[in-house]
N, C-alpha and C positions, 0 to 999 in steps of 0.2 A: 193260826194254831188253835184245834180245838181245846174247848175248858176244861178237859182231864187232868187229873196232875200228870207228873210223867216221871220217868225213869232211866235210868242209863241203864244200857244193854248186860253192860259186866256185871249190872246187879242183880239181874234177871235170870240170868243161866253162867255155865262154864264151855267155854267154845274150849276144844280139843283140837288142835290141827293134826292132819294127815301125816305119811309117814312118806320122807325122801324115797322111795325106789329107784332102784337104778336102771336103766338099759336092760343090762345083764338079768334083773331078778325077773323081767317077762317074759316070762313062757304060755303054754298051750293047756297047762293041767292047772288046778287049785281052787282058789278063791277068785274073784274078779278085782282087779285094782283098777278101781272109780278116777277118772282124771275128770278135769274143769269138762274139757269138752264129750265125755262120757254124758254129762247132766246138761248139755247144751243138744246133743242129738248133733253133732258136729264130728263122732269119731266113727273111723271104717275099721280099726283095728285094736280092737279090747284086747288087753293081754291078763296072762291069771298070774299069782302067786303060790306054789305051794310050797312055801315053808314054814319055818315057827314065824312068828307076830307079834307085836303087843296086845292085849286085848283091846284099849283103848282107842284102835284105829277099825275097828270091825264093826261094821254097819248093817243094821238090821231094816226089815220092812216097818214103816212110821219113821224112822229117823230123819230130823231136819237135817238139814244141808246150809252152806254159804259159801259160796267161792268170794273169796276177798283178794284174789290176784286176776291181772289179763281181764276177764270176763267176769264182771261182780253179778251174782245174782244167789237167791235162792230159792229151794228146790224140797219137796217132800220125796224119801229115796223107797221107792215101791217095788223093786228088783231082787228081791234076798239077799241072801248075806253075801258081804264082798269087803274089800277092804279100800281102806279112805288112803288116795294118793295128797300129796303136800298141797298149799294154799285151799286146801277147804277144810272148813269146821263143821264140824257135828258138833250141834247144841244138846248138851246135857242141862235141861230144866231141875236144877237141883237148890235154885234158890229162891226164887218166888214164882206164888201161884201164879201162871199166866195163859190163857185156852191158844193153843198151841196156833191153832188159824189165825187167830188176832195176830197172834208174833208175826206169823208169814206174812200178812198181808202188810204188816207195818215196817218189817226190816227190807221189805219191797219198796216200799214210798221215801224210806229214808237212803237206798241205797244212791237214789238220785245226790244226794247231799253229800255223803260219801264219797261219789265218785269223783268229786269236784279237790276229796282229797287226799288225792290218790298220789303217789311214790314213784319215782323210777325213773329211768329215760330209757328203755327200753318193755319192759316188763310191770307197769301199771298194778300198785296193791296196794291196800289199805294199811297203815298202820295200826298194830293191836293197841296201842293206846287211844286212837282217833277214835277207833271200832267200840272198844269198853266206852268211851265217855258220849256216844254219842246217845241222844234221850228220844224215848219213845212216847208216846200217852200212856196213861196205866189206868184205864177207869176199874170200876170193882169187878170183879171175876164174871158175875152175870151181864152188864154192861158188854161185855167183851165177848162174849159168845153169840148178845143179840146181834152185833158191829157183822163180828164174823160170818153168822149165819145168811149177814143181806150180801154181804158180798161175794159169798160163793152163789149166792142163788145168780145174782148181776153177770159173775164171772160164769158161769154157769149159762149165760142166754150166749155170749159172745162166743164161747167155744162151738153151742149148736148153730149159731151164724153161720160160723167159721167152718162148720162140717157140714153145712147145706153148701156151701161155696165150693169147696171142695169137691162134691159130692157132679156139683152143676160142669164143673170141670171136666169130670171124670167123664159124664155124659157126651160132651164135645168132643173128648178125645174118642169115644168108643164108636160115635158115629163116624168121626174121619177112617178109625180103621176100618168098618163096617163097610164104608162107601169106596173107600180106595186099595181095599187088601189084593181084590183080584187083580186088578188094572197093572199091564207089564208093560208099559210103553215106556219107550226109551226116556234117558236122562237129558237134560242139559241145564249147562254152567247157570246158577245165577241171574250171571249178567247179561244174559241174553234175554231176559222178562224186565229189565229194567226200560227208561224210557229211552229213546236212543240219547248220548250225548249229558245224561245225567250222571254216569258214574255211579263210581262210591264215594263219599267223603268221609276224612275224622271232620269231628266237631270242634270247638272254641278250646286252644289252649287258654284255660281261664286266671287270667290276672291275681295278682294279693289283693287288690282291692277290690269290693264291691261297690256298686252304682245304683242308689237307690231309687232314681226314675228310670233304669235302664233299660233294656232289651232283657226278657225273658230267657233263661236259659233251662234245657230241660234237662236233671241229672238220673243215672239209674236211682239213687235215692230216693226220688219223686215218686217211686212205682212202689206202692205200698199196700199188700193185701190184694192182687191182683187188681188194685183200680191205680190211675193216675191220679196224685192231688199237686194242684199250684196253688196251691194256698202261700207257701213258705216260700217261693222260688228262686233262683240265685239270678242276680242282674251284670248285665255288661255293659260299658258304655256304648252308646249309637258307634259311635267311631272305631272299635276294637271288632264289635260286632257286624258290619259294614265290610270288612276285611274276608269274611266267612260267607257269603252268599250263598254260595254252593251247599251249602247243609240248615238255611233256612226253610221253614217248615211251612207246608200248607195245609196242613191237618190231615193227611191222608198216608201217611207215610210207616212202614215199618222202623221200627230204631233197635240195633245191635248190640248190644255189651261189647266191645272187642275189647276192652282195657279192667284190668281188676278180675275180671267173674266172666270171661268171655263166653258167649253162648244165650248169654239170658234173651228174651225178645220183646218186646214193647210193641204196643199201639199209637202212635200218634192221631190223636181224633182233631174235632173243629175245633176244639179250646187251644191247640197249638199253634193255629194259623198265627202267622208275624214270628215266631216266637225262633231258639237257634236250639244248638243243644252242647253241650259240653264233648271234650275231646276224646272222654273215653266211647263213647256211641258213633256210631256209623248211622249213617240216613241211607234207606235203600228206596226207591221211589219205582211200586211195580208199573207198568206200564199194562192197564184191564184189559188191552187188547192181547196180551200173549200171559195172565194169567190174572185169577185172582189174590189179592194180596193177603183174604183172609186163610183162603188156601194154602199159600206160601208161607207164611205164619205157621199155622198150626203144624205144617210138615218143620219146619226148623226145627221144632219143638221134639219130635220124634229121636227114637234112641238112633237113631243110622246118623241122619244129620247132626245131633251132639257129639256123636262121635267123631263124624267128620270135623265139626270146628275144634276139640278138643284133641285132636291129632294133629291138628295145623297148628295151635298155641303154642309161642314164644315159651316157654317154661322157665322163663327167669325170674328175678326177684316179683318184679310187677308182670302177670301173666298177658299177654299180650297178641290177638289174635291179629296176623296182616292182610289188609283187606285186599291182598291177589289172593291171597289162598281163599277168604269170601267168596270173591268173586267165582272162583271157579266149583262152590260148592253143586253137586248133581242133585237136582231139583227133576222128578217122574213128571211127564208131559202126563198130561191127564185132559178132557176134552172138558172146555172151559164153560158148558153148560153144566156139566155134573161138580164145576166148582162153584160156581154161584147157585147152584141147589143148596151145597156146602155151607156157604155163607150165610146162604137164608136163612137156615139153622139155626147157625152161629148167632145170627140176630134177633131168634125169639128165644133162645136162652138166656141172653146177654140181657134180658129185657126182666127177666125173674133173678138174674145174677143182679140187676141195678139196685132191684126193690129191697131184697135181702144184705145191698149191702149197705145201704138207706138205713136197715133198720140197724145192722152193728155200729155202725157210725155212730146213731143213736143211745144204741146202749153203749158202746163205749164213752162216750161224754157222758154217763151218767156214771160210768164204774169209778171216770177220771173226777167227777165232782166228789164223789162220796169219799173218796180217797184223798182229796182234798181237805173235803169237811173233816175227814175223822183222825187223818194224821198230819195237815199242814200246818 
């Protein structure tokens, strides 16, 4: 904990929560009515309001934000005026001085703390008493703005990271179309670039217990910021894991989402060799004599292909892609020297995507210490 004195939230401001809407009151005309996932960038279908209101649920550009139900976080709302749906608060700063960044960056650090006490068996939310009593630092008003100002500069290097990564992306993708837009040769399945006799496999239905010298498991979670990290990995026992051959890893391999978020794609590299992967992922094992895998990759990625697996998904509770319909996804024969032109590519971007992600790496252990130091 740093040596600030500190303060409870409820003494700080008046949080106002949003206002019930119903079904029925979203329409096409009005005001905008702000949901959790509105300010998460998670919704396809904003609906308006136009009827009378309270004033006190109507939100302006600067207003704070807090989701304290489902998805805790909070949010500067920069959008014009719209109106606040339920489980979020806008902070009205009406009772001590306090530079408004510092709050955000602080009821960010504490939401971790929060979340741990959290309500419900279904629908995860803070209680407003937990929320008022919970204490922030409060150093002097100046103190608080210097706090503030290093960490939007910090936060500030991570986003331009994170929009060169992006950016290095985009590049990848505009050559694949570049190189492959004209090309009209025929389609075929998948499975037919695999190695003969490999298949497809699910991965390790994974046990309630973990195995702390175990077998490596690799989860979609592992894929974080378009890089792979095993730093944290989940373990299986040799003997559970033993059972799964078939979806053991040589480090060369595509890996599938089919279960939860079907569609997503992964790289398995050399740090996977020995290693399995979890049941929601599919191991697909191209075979370089009838294509390249980073070619294959990237095409998966493409809006036809997501379409295709996103039409074949299970649409139940747990979304659920089955690996015949994988298998039979139409993959453009393309002549296998203009895909390893492709790849080449892919490897001297990949080379300025490592460095740049080197350095967010970096600066985010430094955004995570300071955040540490000024509100742990």
């Amino acid at each position: 904990m740093s040596d600030f004195e500190t303060i409870k939230l409820g003494d700080v401001a008046t949080y106002i929560n949003g206002y019930p809407f119903k079904p029925e009151d979203r329409g096409s005309e009005g005001l905008p009515i702000i949901r959790i996932q509105d300010l998460t960038g998670n919704s396809y279908d904003l609906g308006f309001y136009n009827g009378t209101y309270p004033e006190r649920i109507e939100i302006n550009d600067g207003d704070i934000l807090i989701s304290w139900s489902g998805s805790l976080g909070v949010y500067k709302w920069n959008n014009g005026k719209a109106l606040l749906n339920q489980h979020i608060f806008k902070v009205v700063f009406d009772k001590k001085p306090i530079d408004q960044e510092f709050f955000i960056f602080a009821v960010k650090y504490k939401l971790k703390e929060m979340a741990s006490k959290t309500h419900g068996a279904t629908m995860k939310h803070i209680v407003k008493k937990d929320f008022d009593n919970t204490r922030i630092p409060f150093p002097p008003l100046s103190e608080q703005k210097l706090i503030a100002k290093k960490l939007l500069l910090v936060q500030s290097m991570i986003e331009k990271h994170n929009e060169t990564l992006s950016k290095l992306d985009d590049l990848i993708k505009a050559r694949f179309v570049e190189m492959f837009r004209n090309e009209h040769n025929e389609n075929v399945p998948l499975i037919n670039l695999i190695f003969a006799g490999a298949g497809l496999s699910y991965g390790i239905v994974v046990p309630g217990n973990y195995c702390e010298r175990g077998i490596p498991m690799i989860r979609p979670s592992d894929f974080i910021n378009r890089g792979l990290y095993l730093d944290k990995v989940y373990r299986v026992s040799p003997e559970i894991e033993n059972k799964y051959k078939r979806t053991r890893l040589e480090g060369n391999e595509l890996l599938v989402q089919v279960i939860g978020q079907p569609g997503q794609i992964m790289l398995a590299d050399e740090r996977c060799k020995g290693m399995n992967v979890t049941r929601n992922l599919a191991v697909i094992r191209i075979d370089p004599q009838m294509a390249n895998r980073i070619y294959v990759m990237e095409y998966m990625k493409t809006r036809e292909a997501q379409a295709f697996m996103l039409g074949a998904t299970k649409q139940s509770t747990l979304k659920q892609l089955p690996l015949k319909n994988l298998r039979e996804l139409p993959i453009p024969v393309i002549d296998i020297c203009k895909q390893n032109e492709f790849a080449d590519f892919v490897a001297q971007v990949d080379k300025s995507k490592s460095a740049v992600q080197k350095s967010l790496d970096e600066t985010q252990l430094l955004f995570d210490s300071l955040m540490q130091e000024y509100f742990g």
